[in-house]
C-alpha positions in Angstrom: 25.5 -17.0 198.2 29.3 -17.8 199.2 30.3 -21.1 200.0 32.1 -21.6 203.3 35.3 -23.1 202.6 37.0 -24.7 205.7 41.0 -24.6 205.8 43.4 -25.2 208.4 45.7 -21.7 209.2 47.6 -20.4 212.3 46.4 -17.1 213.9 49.3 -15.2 214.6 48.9 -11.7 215.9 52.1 -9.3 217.4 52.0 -6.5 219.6 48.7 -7.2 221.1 46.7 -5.6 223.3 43.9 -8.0 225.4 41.0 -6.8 227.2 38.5 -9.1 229.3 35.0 -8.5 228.6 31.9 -9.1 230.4 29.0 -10.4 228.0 26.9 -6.9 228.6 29.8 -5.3 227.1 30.2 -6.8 224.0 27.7 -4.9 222.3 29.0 -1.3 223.7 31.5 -0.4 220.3 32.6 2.7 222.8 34.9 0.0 224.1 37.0 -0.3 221.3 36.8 3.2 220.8 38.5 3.3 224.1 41.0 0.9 223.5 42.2 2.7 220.1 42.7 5.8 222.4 44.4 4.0 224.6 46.9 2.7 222.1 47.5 6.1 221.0 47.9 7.6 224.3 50.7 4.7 224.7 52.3 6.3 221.4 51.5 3.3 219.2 48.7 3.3 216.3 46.5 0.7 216.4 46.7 -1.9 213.3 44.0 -3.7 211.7 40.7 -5.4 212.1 39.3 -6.1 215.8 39.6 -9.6 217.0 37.0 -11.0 219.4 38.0 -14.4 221.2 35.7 -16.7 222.7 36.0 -18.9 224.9 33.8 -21.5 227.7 35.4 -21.7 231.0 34.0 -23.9 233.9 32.8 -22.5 236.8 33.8 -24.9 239.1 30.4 -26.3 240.0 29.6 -27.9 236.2 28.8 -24.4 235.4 30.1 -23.4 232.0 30.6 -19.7 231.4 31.8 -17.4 228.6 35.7 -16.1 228.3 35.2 -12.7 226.0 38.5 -10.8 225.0 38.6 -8.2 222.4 42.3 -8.1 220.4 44.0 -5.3 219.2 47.0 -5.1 217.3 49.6 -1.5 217.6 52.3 -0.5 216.0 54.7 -1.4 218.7 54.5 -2.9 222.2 53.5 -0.7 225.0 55.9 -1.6 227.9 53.8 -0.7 230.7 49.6 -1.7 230.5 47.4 -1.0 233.2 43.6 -2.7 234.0 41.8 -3.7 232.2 44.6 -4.6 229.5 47.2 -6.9 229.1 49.7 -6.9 226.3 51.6 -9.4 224.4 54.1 -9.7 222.3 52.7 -12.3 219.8 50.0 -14.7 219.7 50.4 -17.6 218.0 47.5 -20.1 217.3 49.0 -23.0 215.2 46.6 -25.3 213.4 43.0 -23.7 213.6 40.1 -24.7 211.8 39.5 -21.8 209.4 36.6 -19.9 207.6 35.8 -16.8 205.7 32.2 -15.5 206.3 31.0 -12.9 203.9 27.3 -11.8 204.9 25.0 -10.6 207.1 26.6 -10.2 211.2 23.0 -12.1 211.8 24.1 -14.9 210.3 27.7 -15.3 211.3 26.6 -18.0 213.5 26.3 -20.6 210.6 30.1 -20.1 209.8 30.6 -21.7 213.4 28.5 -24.2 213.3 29.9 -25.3 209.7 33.1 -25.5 211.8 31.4 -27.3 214.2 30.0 -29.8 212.0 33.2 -30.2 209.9 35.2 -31.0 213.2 32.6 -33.4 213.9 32.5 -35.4 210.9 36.4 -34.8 210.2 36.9 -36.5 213.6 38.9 -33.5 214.8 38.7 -32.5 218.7 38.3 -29.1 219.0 38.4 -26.6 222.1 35.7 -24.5 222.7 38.2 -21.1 222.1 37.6 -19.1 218.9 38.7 -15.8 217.6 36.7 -14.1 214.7 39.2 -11.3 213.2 36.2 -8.9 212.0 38.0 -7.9 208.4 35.2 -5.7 207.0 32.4 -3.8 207.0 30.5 -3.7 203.0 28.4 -1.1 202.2 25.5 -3.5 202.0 25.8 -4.1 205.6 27.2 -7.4 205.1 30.7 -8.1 207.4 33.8 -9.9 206.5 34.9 -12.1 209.6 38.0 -14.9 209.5 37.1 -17.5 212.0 39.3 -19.4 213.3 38.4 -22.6 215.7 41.4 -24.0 217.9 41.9 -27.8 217.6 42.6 -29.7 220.7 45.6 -30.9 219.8 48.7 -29.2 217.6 
């Protein structure tokens, strides 16, 4: 078994295409089918792995709800978007917590809370925004994800 090793990186990502998810859709894979074809109907290719950001948003009554974007880089940057997408240029993330999970997708979520509990005994305020760049699929079914966790501060 692979030990998590925690690193500080910057995410940075150009040409990127964003679309906001509902939670329901997270599981429907057509929807990056559909954003690869729309990249390419744009005249762009789109250019590596899938990125899925996370992040907890307030409600506004002390409700906390979920923030789901899937990322997509192309090959250049598509002028005009329509909705549901958004496009930008680059997207930088400086100073991120930072792990490589190699395993089963069912157990990605001990790579978070390793970042979790690293931040915590560090003494390092982090948000509650991550992005897992999904890197691989093996042919044992395991995945290769890079997480990064933003730090509150620069």
């Amino acid at each position: 078994m692979p030990k998590l090793q925690i690193s500080n990186k910057t995410l940075k990502l150009t040409n990127v295409l964003i679309a906001n998810l509902n939670p329901e859709d997270v599981q429907d894979m057509a929807f990056l089918e559909k954003m690869d074809n729309y990249i390419k109907a744009k005249g762009c290719q789109p250019v590596g792995p899938m990125v899925q950001y996370t992040g907890v948003v307030e409600t506004g009554n002390g409700e906390v709800g979920l923030n789901l974007r899937i990322l997509r880089q192309a090959s250049g940057y598509i002028n005009k978007t329509e909705a549901p997408y958004t496009m930008e240029a680059e997207l930088r993330v400086p100073n991120c917590l930072y792990v490589r999970f190699v395993g089963p997708q069912s157990m990605m979520n001990v790579a978070y809370q390793k970042l979790a509990v690293y931040a915590y005994e560090e003494g390092i305020e982090v948000t509650r925004n991550s992005y897992t760049v999904y890197v691989n699929h093996l042919e044992n079914e395991d995945i290769v994800a890079d997480i990064f966790m933003e730090k509150a501060y620069g």
